[in-house]
C-alpha positions as CSV (number, residue, x, y, z in Angstrom):
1,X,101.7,78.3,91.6
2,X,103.7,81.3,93.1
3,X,103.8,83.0,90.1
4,X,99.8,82.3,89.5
5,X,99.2,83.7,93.3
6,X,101.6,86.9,92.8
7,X,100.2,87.5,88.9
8,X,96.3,87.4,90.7
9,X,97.2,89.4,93.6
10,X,98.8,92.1,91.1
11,X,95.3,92.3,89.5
12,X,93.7,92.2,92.2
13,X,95.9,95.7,93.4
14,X,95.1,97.2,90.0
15,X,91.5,96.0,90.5
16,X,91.1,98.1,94.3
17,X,93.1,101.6,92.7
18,X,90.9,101.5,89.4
19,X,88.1,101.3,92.1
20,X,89.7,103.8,93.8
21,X,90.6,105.9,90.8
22,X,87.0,105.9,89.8
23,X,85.7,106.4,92.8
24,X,83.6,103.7,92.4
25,X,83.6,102.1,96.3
26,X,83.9,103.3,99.8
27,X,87.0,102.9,101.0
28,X,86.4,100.6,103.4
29,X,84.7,98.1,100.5
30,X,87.1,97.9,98.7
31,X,89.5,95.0,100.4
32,X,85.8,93.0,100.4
33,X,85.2,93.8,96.6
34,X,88.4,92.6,95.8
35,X,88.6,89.6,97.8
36,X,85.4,88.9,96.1
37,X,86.7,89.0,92.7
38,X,89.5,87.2,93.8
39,X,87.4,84.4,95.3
40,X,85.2,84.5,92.3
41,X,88.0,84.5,89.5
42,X,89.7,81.2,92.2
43,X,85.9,79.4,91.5
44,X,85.6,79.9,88.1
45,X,89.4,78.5,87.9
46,X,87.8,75.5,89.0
47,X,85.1,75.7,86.6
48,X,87.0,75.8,83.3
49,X,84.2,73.9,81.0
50,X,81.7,76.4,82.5
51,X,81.0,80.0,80.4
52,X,81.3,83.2,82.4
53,X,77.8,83.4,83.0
54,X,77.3,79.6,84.2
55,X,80.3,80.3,86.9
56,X,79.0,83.8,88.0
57,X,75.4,81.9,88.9
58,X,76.5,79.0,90.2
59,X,79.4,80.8,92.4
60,X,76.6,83.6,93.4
61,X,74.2,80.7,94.4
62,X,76.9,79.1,96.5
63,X,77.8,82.3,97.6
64,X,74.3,83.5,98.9
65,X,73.3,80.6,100.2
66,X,71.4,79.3,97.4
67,X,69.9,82.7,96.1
68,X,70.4,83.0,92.4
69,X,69.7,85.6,89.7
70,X,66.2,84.0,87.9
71,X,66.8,86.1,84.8
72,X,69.7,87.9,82.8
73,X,72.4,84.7,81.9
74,X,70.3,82.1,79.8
């Protein structure tokens, strides 16, 4: 598990400096975007049968509060 949790958090360093790199975020979104992904990529962990798709929705839904995209990932 603690080479899991350091192996994710080194992605999820890469992740914030490509955003950075890119200038692709404001710097004070970044630590949300990547705690995000991280949160996301946790879920979808959980959800191993489940496509890429099927975990983005069903994490987004959970996520928002029940919100989900209608269109886009049939």
């Amino acid at each position: 598990m603690f080479q899991r949790d350091s192996q994710l958090s080194e992605v999820l360093d890469c992740y914030a400096k490509f955003l950075q790199d890119k200038n692709l975020a404001l710097d004070n979104h970044r630590p949300y975007l990547a705690r995000r992904v991280r949160e996301f990529l946790l879920f979808a962990q959980t959800h191993a049968g489940y496509r890429v798709e099927q975990s983005w929705i069903c994490f987004w839904t959970k996520w928002a509060g029940g919100w989900a995209p209608s269109r886009g990932f049939e």
